[in-house]
N, C-alpha and C positions, 0 to 999 in steps of 0.2 A: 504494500500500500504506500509505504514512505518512495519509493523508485516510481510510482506513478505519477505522485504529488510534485517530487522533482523535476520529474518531465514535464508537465503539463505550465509547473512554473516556468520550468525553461522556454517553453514553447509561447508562453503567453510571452515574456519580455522580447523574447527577436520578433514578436511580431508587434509590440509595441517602441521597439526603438527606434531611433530615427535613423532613413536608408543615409549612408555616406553623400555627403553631395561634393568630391570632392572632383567627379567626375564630369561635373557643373559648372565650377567656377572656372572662370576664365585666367589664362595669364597668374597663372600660382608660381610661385617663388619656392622649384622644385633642386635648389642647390646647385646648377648647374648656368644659370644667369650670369654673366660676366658686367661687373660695374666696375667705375673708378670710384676713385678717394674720395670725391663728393656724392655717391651713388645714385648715378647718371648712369642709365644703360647705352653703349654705344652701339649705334644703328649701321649698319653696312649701307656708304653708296650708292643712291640711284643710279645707274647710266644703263639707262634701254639704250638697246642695240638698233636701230631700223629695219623692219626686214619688207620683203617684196609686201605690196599691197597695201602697205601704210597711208594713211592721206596727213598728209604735211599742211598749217599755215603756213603763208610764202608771202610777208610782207616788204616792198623794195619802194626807200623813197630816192628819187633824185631830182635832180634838174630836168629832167626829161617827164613831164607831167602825164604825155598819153605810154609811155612806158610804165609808171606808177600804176597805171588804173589797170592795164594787165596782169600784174600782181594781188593788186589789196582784191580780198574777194568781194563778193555784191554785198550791198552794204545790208541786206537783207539777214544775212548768215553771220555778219559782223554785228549786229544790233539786236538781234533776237536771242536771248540768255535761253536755250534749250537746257530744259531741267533733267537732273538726272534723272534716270530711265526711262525716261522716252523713246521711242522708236527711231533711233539714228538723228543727224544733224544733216544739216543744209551741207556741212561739209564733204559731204560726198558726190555734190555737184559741182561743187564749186572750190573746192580745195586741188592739191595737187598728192596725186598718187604715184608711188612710186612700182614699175611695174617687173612682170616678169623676169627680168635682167637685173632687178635692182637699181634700176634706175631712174631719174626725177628727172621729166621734159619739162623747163623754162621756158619762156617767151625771151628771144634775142637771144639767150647765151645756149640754147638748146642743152642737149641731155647732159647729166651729170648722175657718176654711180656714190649710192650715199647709205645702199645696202651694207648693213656690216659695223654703220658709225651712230656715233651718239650725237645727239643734238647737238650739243657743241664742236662735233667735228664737222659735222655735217656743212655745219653753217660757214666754219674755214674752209671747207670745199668750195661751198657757193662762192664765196667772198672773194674767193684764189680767182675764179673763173670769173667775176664780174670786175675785177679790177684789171680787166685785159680792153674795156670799155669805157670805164667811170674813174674817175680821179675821187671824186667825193660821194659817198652813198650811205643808207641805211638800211642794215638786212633785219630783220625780225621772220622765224623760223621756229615752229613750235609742233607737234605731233598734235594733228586738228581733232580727232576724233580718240578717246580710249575707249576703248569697248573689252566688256569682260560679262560671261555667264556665270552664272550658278544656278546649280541645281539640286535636289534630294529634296532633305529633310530641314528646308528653310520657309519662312510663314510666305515669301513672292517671289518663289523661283523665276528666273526670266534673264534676260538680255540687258547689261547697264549700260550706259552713257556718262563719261566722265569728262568736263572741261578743265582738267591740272594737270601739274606736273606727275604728280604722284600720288597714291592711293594704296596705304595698309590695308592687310589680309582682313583686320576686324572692321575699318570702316567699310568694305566691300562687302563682307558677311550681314552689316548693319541697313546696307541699304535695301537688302535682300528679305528684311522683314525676320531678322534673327534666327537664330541655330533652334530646332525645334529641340523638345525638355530628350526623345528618346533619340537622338540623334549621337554618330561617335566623334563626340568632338576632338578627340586624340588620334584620330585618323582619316580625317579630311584629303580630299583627294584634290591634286592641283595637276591640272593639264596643260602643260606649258609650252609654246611653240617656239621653237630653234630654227636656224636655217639648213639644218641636217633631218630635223623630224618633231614630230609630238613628244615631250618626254612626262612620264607621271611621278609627283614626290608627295610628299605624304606631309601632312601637316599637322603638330599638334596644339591647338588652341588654348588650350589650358597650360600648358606648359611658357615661364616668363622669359624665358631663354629663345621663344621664336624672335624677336624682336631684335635677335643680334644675328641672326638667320637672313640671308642674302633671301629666302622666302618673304618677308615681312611684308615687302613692297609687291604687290600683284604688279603685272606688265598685262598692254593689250593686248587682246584677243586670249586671254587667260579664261580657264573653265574650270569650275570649285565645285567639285561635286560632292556632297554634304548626307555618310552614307546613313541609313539608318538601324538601330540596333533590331535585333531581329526578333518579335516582339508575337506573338497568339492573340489576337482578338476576344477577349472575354465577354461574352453577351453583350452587353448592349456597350460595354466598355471598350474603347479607343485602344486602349494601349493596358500593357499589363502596370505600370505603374500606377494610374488612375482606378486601375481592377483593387490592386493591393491599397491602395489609401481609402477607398472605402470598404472594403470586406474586412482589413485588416482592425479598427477599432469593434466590429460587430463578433469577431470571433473573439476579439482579447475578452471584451465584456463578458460573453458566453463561459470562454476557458475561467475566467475569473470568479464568478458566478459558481461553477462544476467545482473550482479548487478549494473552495468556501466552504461547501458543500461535503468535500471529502474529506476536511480538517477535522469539520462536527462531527462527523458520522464516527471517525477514527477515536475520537475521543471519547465518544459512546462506548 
């Protein structure tokens, strides 16, 4: 009778504790985080690489007014603040793409390969080549469009649109409408595009150590796929976690009740 009592106590406390939620929190300070002496975590880097199919801003002022206006795009796509996630920008009409060769056709200085460089290389490229024409100029050169997916187990899977420089793996996650509760946040899938192929790395978000991770920083045309944990459907319940948060205080009270129950009787 006492080995019944024991169990039935045991049973009732794991099912009234609380489940770990350490699986949940985001960016935990798992001993492996690198900071300095002010503890500042240092960030790896920006520099995307260009690769074919990019649409580039291509802003050129000079002395030559009807050459400017072939540059600056329509002021339509210059003046209109497209919100993130929208369904693409005007800059796909009107921006300049860089194409199968890796290559970026100007107006007056014709093709230039810009495949392979960073924005600020790029723009010494341009600059090398327009100074074969111009004594005095202004370049302004910016990647027009970032675009990046996600998908799984996030609340608005879909297609984003980004007008900056740069964009964290969590702000990307955020705009996505957040990591859903049964989702594996410690194994995030990233689909990453190279000039050799697709490559897939693995992401963990709860870990504070991503953040010094060359990962940190999404790049366009990046794919987050967000997988979920694999999970039985319990009658009318969603997910087994929601199954367990309500069955689980209705059997403690029960177990509790039975354990009460066989204390008296025992002592009888």
């Amino acid at each position: 009778m006492k080995n019944k009592i024991l169990l039935l106590s045991l049973i009732s406390f794991l099912l009234t504790s609380c489940v770990s939620n350490k699986k949940f929190i985001y960016l935990q300070d798992k001993g492996n985080v690198k900071t300095d002496t002010t503890g500042t975590m240092p960030v790896q880097a920006y520099a995307y690489k260009l690769q074919n199919g990019d649409i580039l801003y291509v802003s050129l002022s000079t002395d030559d007014e009807r050459l400017n206006k072939m540059f600056v795009p329509a002021a339509g796509a210059t003046s209109m603040q497209m919100g993130v996630g929208m369904a693409g920008t005007q800059f796909y009409f009107t921006g300049f793409t860089l194409n199968s060769a890796g290559e970026l056709e100007l107006p007056y200085i014709g093709k230039v390969v810009l495949a392979g460089q960073t924005i600020e290389q790029a723009k010494l490229s341009i600059e090398e080549s327009l100074k074969k024409y111009f004594k005095v100029f202004f370049l302004q050169i910016k990647v027009a469009e970032f675009k990046y997916t996600v998908m799984g187990s996030v609340g608005h899977p879909g297609q984003f649109f980004f007008q900056q420089n740069k964009v964290n793996i969590m702000e990307a996650l955020a705009q996505a409408g957040e990591v859903q509760n049964m989702a594996k946040r410690n194994e995030i899938q990233l689909f990453r595009q190279y000039p050799e192929g697709v490559r897939m790395h693995i992401i963990d978000i709860t870990d504070r150590s991503l953040i010094n991770s060359s990962l940190w920083y999404i790049q366009p045309n990046d794919m987050l796929y967000v997988q979920p944990i694999k999970a039985r459907v319990m009658g009318d319940f969603s997910t087994v976690q929601s199954s367990l948060g309500t069955v689980a205080p209705i059997l403690s009270t029960f177990l509790a009740v039975f354990n009460t129950y066989l204390l008296i009787k025992n002592l009888k």
